[in-house]
Legacy VTK file of the C-alpha trace (Angstrom):
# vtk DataFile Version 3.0
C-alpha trace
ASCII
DATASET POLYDATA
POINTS 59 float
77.183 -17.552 14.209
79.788 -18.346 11.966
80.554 -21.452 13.886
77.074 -22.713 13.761
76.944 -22.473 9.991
80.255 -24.154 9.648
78.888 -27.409 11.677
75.257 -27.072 10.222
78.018 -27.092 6.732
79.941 -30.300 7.651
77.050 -32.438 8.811
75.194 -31.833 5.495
78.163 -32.860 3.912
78.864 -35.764 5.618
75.435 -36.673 5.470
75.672 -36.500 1.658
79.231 -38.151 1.039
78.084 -41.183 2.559
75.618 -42.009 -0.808
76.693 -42.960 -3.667
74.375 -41.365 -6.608
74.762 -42.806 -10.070
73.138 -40.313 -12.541
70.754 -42.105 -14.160
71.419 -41.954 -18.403
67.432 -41.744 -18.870
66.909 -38.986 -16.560
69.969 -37.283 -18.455
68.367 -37.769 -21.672
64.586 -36.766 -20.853
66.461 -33.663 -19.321
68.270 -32.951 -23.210
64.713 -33.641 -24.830
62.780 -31.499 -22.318
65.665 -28.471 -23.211
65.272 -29.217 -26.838
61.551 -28.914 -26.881
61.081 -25.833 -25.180
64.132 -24.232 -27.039
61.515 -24.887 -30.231
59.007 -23.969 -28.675
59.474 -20.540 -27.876
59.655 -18.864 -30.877
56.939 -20.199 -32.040
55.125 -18.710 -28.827
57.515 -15.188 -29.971
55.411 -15.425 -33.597
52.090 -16.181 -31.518
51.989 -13.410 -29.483
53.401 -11.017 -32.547
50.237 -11.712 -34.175
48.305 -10.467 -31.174
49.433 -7.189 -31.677
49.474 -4.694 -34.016
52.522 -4.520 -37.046
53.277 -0.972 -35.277
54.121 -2.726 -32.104
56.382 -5.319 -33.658
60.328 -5.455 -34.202
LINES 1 60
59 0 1 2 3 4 5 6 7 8 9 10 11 12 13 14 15 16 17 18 19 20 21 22 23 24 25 26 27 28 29 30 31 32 33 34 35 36 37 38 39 40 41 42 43 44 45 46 47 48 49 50 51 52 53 54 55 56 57 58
C-alpha cells in the first residue's frame, strides 16, 4: 500500500514539475484586497448581530 502511494506521489510530482507557474501580481493583489475587506467587514457584522440581542446577552 505504501508502495502504491509512493508512485501515485512521484507521478503527481513529476506531472507538476514539468510547468512552469508564474504567480500572477493581479491575482496576488485581488487576494490582499479580498483579505482586507472581509477583515473590515466582520466586526461590523460582530456590532450587527450585538444589536439583535439583548444588552444582557452581550460582552
Amino acid at each position: 500500500m505504501i508502495k502504491v502511494l509512493e508512485v501515485l506521489l512521484m507521478l503527481t510530482a513529476s506531472a507538476y514539475a514539468s510547468e512552469t507557474e508564474v504567480i500572477d501580481k493581479a491575482d496576488t493583489l485581488w487576494v490582499l484586497i479580498s483579505t482586507t475587506f472581509v477583515l473590515f467587514m466582520l466586526p461590523g457584522l460582530a456590532i450587527f448581530y450585538t444589536g439583535m440581542v439583548r444588552a444582557k446577552n452581550t460582552l
